[in-house]
C-alpha positions as CSV (number, residue, x, y, z in Angstrom):
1,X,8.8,15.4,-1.2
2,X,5.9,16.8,-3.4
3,X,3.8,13.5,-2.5
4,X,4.8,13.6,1.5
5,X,3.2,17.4,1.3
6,X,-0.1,16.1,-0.1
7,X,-0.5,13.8,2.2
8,X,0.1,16.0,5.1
9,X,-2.2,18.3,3.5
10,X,-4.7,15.5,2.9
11,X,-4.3,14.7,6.6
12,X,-4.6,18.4,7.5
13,X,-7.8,18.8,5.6
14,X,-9.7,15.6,6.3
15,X,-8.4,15.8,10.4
16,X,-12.0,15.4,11.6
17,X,-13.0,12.3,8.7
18,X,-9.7,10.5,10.1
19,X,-10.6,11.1,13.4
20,X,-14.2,9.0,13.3
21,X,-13.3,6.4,10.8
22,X,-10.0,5.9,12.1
23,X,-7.0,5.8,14.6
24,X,-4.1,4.2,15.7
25,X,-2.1,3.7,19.0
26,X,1.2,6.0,19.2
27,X,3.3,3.1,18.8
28,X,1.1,1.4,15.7
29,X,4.0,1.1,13.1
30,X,3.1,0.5,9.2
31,X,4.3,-2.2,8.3
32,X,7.2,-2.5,5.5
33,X,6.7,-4.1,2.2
34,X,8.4,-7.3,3.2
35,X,5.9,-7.5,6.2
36,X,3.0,-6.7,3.8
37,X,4.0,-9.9,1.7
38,X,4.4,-11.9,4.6
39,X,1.1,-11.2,6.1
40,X,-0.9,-11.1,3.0
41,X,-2.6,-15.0,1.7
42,X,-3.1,-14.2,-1.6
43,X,-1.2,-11.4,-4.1
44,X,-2.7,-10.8,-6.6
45,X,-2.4,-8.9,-9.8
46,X,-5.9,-7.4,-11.4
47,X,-7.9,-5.2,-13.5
48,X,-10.2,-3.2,-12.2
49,X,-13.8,-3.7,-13.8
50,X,-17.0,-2.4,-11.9
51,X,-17.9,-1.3,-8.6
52,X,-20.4,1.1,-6.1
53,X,-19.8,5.0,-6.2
54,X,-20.0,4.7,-2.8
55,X,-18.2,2.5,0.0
56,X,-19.4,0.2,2.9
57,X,-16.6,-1.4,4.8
58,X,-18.7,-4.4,5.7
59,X,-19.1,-5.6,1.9
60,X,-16.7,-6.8,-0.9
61,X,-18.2,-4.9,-4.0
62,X,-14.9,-4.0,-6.3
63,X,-15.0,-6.7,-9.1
64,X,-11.6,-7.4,-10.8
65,X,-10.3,-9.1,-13.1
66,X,-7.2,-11.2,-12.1
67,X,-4.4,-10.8,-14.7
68,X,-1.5,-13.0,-12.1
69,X,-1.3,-14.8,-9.1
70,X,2.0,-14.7,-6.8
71,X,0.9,-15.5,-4.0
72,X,-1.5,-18.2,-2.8
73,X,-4.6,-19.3,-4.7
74,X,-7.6,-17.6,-6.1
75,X,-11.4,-18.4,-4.6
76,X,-13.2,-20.8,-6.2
77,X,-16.0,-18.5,-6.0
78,X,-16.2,-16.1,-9.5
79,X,-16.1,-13.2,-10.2
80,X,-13.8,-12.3,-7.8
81,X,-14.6,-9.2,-5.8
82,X,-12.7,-7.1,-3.3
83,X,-13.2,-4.1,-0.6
84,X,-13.6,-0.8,-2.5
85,X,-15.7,1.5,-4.8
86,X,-15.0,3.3,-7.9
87,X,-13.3,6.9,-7.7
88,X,-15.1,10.0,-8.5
89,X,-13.7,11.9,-11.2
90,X,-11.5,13.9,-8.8
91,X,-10.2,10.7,-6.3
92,X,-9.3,8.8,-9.9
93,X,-5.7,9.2,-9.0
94,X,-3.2,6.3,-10.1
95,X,-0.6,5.6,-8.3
96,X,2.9,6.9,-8.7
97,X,4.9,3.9,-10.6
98,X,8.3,5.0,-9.1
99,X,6.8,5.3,-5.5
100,X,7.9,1.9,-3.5
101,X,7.9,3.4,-0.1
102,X,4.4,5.1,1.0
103,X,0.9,3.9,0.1
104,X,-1.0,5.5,-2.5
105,X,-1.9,9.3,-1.7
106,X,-6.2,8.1,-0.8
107,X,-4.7,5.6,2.2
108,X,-4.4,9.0,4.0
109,X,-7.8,9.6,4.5
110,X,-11.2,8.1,5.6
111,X,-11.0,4.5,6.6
112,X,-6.6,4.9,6.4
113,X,-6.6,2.3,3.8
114,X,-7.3,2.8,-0.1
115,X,-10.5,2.3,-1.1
116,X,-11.1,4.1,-4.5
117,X,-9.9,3.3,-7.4
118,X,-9.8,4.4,-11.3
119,X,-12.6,1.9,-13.6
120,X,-10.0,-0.3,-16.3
121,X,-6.6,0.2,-13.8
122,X,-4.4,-3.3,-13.1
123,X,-4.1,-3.0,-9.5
124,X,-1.5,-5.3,-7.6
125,X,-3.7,-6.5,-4.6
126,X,-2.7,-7.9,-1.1
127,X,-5.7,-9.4,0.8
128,X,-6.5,-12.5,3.3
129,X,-9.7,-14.0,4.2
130,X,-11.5,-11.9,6.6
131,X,-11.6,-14.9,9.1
132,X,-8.1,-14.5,9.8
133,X,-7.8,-10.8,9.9
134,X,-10.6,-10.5,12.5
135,X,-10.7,-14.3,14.1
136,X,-13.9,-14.4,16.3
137,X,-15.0,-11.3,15.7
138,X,-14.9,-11.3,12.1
139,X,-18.7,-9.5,11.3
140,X,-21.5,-11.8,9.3
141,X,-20.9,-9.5,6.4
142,X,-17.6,-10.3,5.3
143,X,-17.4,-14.1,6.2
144,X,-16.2,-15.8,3.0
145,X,-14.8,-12.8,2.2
146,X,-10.9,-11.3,1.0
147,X,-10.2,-8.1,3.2
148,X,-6.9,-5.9,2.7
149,X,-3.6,-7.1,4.3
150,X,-1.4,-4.7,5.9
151,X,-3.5,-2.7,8.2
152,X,-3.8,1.3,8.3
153,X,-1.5,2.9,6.0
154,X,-0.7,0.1,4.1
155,X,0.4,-0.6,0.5
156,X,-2.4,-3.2,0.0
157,X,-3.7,-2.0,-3.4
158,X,-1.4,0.1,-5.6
159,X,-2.0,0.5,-9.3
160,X,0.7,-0.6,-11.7
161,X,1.3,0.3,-15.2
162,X,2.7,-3.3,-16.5
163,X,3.2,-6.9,-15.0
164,X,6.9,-6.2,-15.1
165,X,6.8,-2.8,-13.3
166,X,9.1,-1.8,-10.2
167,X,6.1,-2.3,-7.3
168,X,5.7,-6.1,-9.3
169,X,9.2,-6.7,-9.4
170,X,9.9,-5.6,-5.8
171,X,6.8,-7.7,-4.6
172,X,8.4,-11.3,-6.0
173,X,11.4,-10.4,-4.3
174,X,9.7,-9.9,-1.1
175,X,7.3,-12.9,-1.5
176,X,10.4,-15.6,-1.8
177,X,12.0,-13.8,0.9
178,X,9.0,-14.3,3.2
179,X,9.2,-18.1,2.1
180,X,12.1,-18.5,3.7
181,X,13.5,-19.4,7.2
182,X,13.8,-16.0,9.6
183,X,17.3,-16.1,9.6
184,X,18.1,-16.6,6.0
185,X,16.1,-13.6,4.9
186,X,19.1,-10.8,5.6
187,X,21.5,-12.5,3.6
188,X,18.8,-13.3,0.8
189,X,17.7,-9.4,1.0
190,X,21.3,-8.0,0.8
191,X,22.6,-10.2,-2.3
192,X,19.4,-9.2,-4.4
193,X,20.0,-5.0,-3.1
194,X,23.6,-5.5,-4.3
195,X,22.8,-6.7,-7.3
196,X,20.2,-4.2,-8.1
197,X,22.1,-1.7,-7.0
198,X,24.7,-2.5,-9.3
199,X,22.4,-3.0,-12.4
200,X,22.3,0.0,-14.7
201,X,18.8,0.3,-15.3
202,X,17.2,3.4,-13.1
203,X,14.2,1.1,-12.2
204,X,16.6,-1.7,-10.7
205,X,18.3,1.1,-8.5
206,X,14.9,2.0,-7.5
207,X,14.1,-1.4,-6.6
208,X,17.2,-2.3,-4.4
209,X,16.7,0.9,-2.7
210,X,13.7,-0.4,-1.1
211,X,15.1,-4.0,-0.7
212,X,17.3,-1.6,1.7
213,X,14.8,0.0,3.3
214,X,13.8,-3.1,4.1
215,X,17.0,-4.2,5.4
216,X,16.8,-1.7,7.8
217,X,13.9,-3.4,9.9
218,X,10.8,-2.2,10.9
219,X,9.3,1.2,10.2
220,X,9.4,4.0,13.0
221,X,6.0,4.4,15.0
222,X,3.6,6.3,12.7
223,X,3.2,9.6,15.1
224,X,6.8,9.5,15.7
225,X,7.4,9.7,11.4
226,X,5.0,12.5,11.4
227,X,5.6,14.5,13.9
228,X,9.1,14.0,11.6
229,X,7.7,15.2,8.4
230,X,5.7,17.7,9.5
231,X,8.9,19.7,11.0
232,X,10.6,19.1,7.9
233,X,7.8,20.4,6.0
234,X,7.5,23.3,7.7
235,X,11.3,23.8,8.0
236,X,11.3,23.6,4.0
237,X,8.5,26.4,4.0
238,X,10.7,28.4,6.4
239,X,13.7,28.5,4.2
240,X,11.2,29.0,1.0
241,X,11.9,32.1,-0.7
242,X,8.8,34.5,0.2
243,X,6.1,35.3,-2.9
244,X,7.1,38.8,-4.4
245,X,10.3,39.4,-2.8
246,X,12.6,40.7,-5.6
């Protein structure tokens, strides 16, 4: 809850940044974390190394490190460097480690996708070549180049404490589950969410949770889960109690 009110807040605030860097159609829905894995070509788990203090959406500039690969295969072309900048001291915000459904708090604003991030953070990243995110129309500055998977609000670059953390763990799931055949995926999904479910580690529970989220198919529209929030945020506020009432 404390995480959908910043982000509403964030929205609130930067209104007018979103507005000229960014919109989407009423009916543009995010797309779930099995969707992400399907659509992205290469997964890849990194370290975050150097990088501009300020962004340009038309060049690759974020240099990492990759730790693991699972998905796809690395450029042949080193080092290996991705869309984004480093944070200023007060956008060096990690990413919540228990969080599996929304993108990291900064996908909120500017550009809707992340694009800072905290110098020395492992950072699981989905990207694809920017030929097949933009076909013909791809611009001159990014042929050759890895742009994020996903689209707007995305989970394309979340930071991760450890290779074995919940995010990393939910990813492989979702990866073999893209691998297979449309309508083998249900029955893949539900026997790995039972199992998790079962298991009596809280991470585990965390992780079959989403497995059932994405069970459930395809996110609502966007403006339809805000408009959503945004009444139960201020039905929340409604029922706070009021500052110095006795």
């Amino acid at each position: 809850m404390r995480r959908t009110a910043f982000i509403l807040r964030l929205l609130v605030t930067m209104s007018a940044t979103l507005a000229a860097a960014c919109s989407v159609t009423d009916d543009y829905r995010v797309p779930t974390n099995l969707e992400l894995a399907a659509d992205a070509d290469l997964i890849v788990l990194a370290r975050v190394e150097s990088g501009p203090t300020d962004f340009n959406f038309q060049k690759a500039a974020l240099v990492v490190t990759p730790i693991e690969v699972l998905k796809g295969s690395l450029p042949a072309v080193k080092p290996l460097t991705l869309m984004g900048m480093i944070a200023e001291p007060r956008f060096a915000v990690k990413s919540d480690p228990v969080q599996l459904e929304q993108a990291h708090p900064l996908s909120y604003i500017g550009g809707c996708i992340r694009y800072m991030f905290v110098k020395g953070s492992t950072v699981l990243f989905f990207v694809k070549p920017a030929a097949k995110a933009y076909g013909a129309d791809v611009p001159a500055e990014l042929k050759g180049t890895l742009v994020p998977a996903g689209g707007a609000f995305s989970r394309w670059a979340e930071d991760v404490p450890s290779a074995d953390a919940p995010w990393v763990r939910a990813t492989k799931i979702y990866i073999r589950a893209a691998l297979l055949p449309k309508n083998q995926q249900h029955a893949f999904l539900a026997s790995q969410r039972d199992v998790l479910l079962k298991a009596p580690d809280p991470y585990s529970k965390l992780i079959g949770a989403d497995v059932d989220r994405q069970l459930a198919g395809p996110n609502k529209p966007w403006n339809e889960l805000m408009e959503e929030e945004i009444k139960r945020m201020e039905q929340r506020e409604k029922q706070a109690p009021k500052a110095g009432r006795s």
